[in-house]
C-alpha positions in Angstrom: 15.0 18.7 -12.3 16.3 19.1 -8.6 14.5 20.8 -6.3 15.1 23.9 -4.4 13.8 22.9 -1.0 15.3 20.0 1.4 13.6 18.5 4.0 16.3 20.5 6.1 14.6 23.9 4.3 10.8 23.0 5.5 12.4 22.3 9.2 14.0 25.9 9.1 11.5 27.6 7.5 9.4 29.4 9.7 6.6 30.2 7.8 5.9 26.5 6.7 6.2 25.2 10.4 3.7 27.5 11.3 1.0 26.0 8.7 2.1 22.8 9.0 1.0 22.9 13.2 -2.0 25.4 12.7 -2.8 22.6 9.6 -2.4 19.7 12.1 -4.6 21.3 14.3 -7.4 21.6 12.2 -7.3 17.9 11.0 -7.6 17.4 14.9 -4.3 16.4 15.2 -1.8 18.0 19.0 1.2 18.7 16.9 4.5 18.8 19.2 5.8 22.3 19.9 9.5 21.3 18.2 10.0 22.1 14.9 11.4 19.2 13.8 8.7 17.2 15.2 6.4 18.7 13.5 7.5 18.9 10.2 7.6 14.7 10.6 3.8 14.6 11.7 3.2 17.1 8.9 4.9 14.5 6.6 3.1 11.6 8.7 0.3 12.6 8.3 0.4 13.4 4.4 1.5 9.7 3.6 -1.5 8.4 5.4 -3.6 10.8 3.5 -2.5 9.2 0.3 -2.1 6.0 1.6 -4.4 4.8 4.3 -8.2 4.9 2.8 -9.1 6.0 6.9 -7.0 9.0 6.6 -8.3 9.8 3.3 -11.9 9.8 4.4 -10.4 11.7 7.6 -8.7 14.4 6.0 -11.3 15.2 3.6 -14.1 15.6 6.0 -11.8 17.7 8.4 -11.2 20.0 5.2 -14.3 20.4 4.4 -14.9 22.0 7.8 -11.9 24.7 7.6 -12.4 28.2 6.5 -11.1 29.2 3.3 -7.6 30.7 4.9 -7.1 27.4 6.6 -7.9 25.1 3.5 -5.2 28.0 1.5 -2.7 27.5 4.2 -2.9 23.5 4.1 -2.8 23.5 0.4 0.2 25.7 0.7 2.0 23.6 3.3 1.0 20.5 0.9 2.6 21.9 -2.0 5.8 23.1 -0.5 5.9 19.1 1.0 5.8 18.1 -2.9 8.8 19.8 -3.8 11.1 17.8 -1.5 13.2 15.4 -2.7 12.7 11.6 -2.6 13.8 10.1 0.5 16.0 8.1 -1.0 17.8 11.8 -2.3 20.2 14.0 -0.9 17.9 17.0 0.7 15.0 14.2 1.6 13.3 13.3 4.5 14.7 10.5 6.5 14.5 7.5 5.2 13.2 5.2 7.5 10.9 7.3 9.0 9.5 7.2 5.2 9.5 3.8 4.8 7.8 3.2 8.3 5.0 5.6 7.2 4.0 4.3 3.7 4.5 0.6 5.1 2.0 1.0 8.1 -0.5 3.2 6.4 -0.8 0.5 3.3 -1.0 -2.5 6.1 -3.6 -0.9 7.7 -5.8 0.3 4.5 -8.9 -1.2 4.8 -9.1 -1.9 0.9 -6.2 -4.4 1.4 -8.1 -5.8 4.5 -11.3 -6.2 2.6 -9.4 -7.8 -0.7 -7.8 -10.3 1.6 -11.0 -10.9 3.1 -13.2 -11.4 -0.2 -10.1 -13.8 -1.4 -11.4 -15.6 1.8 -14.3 -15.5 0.9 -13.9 -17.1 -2.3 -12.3 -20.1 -0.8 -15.5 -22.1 -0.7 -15.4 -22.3 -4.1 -11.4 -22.9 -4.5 -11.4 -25.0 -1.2 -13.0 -28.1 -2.9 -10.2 -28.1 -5.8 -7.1 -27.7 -3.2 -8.1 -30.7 -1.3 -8.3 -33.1 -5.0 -5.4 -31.6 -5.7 -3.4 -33.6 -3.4 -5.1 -37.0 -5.1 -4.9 -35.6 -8.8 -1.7 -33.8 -9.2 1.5 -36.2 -10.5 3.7 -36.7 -7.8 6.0 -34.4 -8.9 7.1 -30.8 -6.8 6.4 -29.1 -10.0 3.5 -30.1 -10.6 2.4 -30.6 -7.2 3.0 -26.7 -6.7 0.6 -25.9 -9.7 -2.2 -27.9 -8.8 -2.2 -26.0 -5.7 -1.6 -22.7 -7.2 -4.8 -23.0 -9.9 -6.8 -23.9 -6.9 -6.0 -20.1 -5.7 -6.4 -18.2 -8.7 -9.8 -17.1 -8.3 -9.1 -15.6 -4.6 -6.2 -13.7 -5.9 -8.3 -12.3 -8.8 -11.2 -11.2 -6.4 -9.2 -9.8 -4.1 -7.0 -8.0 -6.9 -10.1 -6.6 -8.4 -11.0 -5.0 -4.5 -8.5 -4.0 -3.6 -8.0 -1.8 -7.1 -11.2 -0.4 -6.7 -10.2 0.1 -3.5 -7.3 2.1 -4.7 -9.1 3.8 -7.3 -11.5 5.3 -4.9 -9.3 6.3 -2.6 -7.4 8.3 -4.5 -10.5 10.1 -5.9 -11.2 11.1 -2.8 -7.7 12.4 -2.6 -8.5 14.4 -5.5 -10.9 16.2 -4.6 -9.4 17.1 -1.5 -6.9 18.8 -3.5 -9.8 20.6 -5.3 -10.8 21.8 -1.9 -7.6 23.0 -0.7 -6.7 25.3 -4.2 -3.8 22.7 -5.4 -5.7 21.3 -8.7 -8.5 22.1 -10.4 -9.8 19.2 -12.0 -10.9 15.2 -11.5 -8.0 13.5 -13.1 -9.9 9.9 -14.0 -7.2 8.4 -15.4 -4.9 9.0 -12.8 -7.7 7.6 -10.4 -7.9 4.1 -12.6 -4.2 3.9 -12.9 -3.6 3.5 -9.1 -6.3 0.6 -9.2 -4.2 -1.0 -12.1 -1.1 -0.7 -10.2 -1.9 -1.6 -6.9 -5.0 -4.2 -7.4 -2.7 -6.6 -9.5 0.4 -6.0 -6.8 -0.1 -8.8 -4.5 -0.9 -11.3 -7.6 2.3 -10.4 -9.0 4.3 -10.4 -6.0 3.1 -14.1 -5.6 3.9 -14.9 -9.1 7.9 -13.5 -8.3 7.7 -15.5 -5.4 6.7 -19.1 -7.0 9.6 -18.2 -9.8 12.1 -18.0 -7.5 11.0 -21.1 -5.7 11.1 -22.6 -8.9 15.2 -22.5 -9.1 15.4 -25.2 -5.7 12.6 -27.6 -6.9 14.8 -29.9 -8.5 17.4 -30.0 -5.9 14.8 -30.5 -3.8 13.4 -33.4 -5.5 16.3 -35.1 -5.5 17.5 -35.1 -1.7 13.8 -35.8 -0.3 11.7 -36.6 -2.9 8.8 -34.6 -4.9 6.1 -34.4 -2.2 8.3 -33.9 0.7 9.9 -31.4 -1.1 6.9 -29.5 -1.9 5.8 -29.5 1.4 9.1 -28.1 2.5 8.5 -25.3 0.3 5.3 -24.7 1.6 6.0 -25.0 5.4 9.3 -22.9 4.8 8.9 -20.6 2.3 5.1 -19.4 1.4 3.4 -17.1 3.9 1.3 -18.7 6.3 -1.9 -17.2 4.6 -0.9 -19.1 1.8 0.1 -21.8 3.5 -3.5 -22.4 4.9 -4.4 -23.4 1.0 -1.9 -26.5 1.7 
């Protein structure tokens, strides 16, 4: 169903800019005195609260010191946000401030941090099988590429197992800050554990999508420069250099 306020609606509509910058205030925010300005920190602000595990913690401590008609007018500005449609929709917010905002605030979520740091961490364990890789594997790209990948399994599942849990608390936390604020009136578990299934795997999966698509130049690869040269063309060229490291 479409909705019947645009992003241009919120910027117009006195009312909401008012909560929005007496809302901002009160999460100890200094709001901009334009209106358009601060309908984007309003929105800012509300994708780091449901991204960014900081914010989160942030938000809901800052709430839990408002009075009642501040936490009503937040929860109000909050649910007028939700109504908007999708960036990516006619009557949205702009896009690439939108992007901007739910890229930075997942970069700098300390539950990705700590998952890339616990798959680290791991890599005592790992290391030892990535460096007899090199002496074991058939002297193929294929399998060259696999020996190396097994080696990193068990980081990715640590950190994948985090970093869900990561997710999963955070959004908890998010929860019950709408408690506080009068937009829902119960814990929704599920909803909590289906975040950490959906984001905990992500990384895992995006590395999986990447070695398949590497897959389709192996051969050609092979051919020209041979099977180890070409895997460590791949590597140096094509994987991240935090995955490269494991090479």
């Amino acid at each position: 169903m479409a909705s019947n306020i645009t992003y241009d609606d919120l910027v117009n509509n006195d009312r909401f800019v008012s909560s929005a910058y007496r809302s901002l205030v009160a999460l100890g925010e200094t709001p901009s005195q334009n209106r358009k300005e601060i309908v984007d920190d309003f929105l800012t602000k509300k994708r780091y609260f449901e991204n960014n595990l900081v914010t989160t913690l942030g938000v809901a401590s800052d709430v839990k010191y408002m009075t009642g008609s501040q936490k009503n007018e937040f929860g109000a500005a909050l649910s007028m946000v939700d109504q908007i449609p999708n960036f990516h929709e006619e009557g949205g917010a702009p896009g690439f401030d939108a992007v901007k905002d739910h890229l930075l605030s997942a970069l700098a979520d300390p539950t990705n941090l700590l998952g890339a740091f616990a798959g680290m961490a791991s890599f005592g364990v790992g290391g030892a099988a990535v460096l007899g890789a090199k002496e074991t594997a058939k002297q193929t790209t294929k399998n060259y590429l696999k020996a190396k990948m097994r080696a990193a399994i068990a980081p990715a599942i640590l950190e994948s197992t985090v970093t869900g849990a990561g997710a999963s608390f955070r959004n908890i936390k998010k929860q019950q800050t709408e408690i506080d604020v009068g937009n829902r009136t119960d814990l929704d578990i599920s909803e909590a554990a289906l975040v950490g299934v959906i984001e905990g795997p992500a990384s895992v999966l995006a590395g999986g999508a990447l070695s398949t698509g590497l897959g389709l130049g192996i051969r050609k690869l092979d051919d020209t420069v041979g099977d180890t040269a070409a895997a460590q063309w791949l590597v140096r060229n094509m994987l991240p250099r935090s995955v490269c490291k494991l090479f």
